[in-house]
C-alpha positions in Angstrom: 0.0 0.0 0.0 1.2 3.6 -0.8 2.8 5.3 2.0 1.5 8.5 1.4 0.7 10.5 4.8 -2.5 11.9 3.5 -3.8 8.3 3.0 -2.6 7.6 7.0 -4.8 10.7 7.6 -8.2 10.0 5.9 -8.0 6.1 6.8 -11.9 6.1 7.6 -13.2 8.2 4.6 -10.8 5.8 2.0 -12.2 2.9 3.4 -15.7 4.1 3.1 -15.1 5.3 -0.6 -13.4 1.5 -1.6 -16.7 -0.1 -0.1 -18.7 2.7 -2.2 -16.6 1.9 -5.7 -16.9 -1.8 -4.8 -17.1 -2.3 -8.7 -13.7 -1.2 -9.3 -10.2 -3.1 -8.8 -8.3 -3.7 -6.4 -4.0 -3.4 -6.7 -1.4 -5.6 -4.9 1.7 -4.8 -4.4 4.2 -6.9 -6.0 7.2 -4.9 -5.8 8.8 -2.1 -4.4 12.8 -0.8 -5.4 14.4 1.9 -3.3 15.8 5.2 -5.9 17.2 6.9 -3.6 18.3 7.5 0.4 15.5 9.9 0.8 13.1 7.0 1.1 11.7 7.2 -2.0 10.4 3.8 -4.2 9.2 3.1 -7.5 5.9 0.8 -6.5 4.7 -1.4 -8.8 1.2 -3.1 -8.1 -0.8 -6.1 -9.8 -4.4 -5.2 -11.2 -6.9 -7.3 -12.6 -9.4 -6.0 -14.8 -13.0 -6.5 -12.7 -15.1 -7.1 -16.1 -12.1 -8.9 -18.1 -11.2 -11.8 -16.4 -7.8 -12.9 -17.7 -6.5 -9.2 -18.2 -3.4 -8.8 -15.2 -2.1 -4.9 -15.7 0.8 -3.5 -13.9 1.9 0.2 -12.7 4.2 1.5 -11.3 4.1 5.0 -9.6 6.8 7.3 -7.5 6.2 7.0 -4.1 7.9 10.4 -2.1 9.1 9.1 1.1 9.3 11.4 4.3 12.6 12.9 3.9 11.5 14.2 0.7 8.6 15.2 1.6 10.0 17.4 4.5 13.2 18.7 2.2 10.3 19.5 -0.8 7.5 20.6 1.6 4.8 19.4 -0.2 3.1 16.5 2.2 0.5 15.5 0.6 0.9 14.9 -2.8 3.2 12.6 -5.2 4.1 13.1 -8.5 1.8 12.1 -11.6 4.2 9.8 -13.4 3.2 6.1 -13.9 3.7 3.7 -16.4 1.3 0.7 -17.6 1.4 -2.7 -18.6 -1.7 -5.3 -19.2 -1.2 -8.8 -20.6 -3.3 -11.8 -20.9 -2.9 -13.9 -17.8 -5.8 -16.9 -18.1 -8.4 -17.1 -20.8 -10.4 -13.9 -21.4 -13.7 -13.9 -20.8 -15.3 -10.2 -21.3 -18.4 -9.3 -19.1 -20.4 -6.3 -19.7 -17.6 -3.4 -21.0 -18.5 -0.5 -21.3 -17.9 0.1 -25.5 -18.1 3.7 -25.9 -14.9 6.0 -26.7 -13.9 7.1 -23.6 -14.1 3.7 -22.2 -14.4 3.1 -18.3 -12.1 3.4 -15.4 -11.2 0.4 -14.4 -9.0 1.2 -11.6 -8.3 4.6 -8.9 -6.5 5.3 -6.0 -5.1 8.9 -4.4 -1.8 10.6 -5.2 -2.7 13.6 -3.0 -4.6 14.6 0.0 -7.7 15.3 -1.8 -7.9 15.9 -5.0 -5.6 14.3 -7.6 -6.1 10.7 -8.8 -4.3 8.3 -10.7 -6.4 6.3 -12.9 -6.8 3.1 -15.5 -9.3 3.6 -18.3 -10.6 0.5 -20.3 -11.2 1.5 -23.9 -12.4 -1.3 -26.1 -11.3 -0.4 -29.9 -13.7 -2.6 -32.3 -12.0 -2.1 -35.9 -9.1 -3.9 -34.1 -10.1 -5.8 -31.5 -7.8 -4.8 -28.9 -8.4 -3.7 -25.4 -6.7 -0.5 -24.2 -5.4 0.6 -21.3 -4.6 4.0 -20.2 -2.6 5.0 -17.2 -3.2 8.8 -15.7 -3.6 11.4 -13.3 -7.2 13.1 -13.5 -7.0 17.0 -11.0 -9.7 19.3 -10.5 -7.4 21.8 -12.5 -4.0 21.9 -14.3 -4.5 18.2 -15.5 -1.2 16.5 -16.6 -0.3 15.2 -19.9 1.6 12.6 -18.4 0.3 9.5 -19.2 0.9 5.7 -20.6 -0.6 3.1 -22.4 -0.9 -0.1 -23.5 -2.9 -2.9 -25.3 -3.7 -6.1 -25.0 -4.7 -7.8 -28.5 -8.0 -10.0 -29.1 -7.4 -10.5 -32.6 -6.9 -14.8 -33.4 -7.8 -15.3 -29.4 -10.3 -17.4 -27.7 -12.5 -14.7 -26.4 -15.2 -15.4 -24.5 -18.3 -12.8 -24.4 -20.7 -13.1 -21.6 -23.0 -10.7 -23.4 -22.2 -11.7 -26.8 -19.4 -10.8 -29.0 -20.4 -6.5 -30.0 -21.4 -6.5 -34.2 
């Protein structure tokens, strides 16, 4: 689980917002590697995909230890940087996907105190069967443009559709 203070803070309120979401994934941390002496890690975490069984992605996110965080001065928030990667892991078997354009968010947890989330967004692209994956931060204001992606391909697979396979 993150170490970020804010998280320590609002223990009560994030555990009331996970039961609220229930729909959405859950991470695990897998593995964590030191940068720095300043405490901070590079996290990575395990997600699987709540309507796509068989879908395993995995992000990895700065996370400011408390060194840094006193030296920078800035509690309660870590950067926006992560990085993505979603892979077939069993057979796929799609449930009931959202198929529009923006997709849906599959996955969120807090980078800062209050507002600033980092966020995996399912987009299902038709003309080439392929699921997508996008990795970002979502702010009330000044949203970033960092962001990463990936795909995982359905084309010559074994797909199971629980609704039926979209025409």
């Amino acid at each position: 689980m993150r170490g970020l203070i804010g998280r320590k803070l609002l223990g009560g309120a994030l555990v009331a917002s996970v039961v609220l979401g229930a729909g959405a994934a859950v991470a695990e941390e897998v593995g964590k590697v030191g940068v720095d002496w300043l405490g901070n890690d590079i996290i990575v975490e395990a997600i699987k995909d709540p309507k796509v069984e068989g879908v395993t992605c995995h992000v990895s996110y700065f996370d400011r230890g408390i060194i840094d965080r006193l030296h920078k001065g800035n509690w309660f928030e870590d950067p926006s940087d992560s990085s993505i990667s979603c892979r077939q892991t069993g057979p796929i078997i799609i449930g009931d996907i959202d198929m529009s354009e923006r997709g849906e968010e599959v996955f969120k947890q807090g980078i800062s105190l209050i507002w600033k989330k980092q966020v995996v967004n399912r987009i299902y692209d038709k003309a080439n069967e392929t699921l997508i994956y996008l990795s970002h931060s979502r702010q009330v204001q000044n949203g970033s443009a960092k962001m990463s992606v990936t795909t995982v391909p359905l084309y010559g697979q074994n797909v199971v559709w629980s609704k039926g396979k979209p025409q």
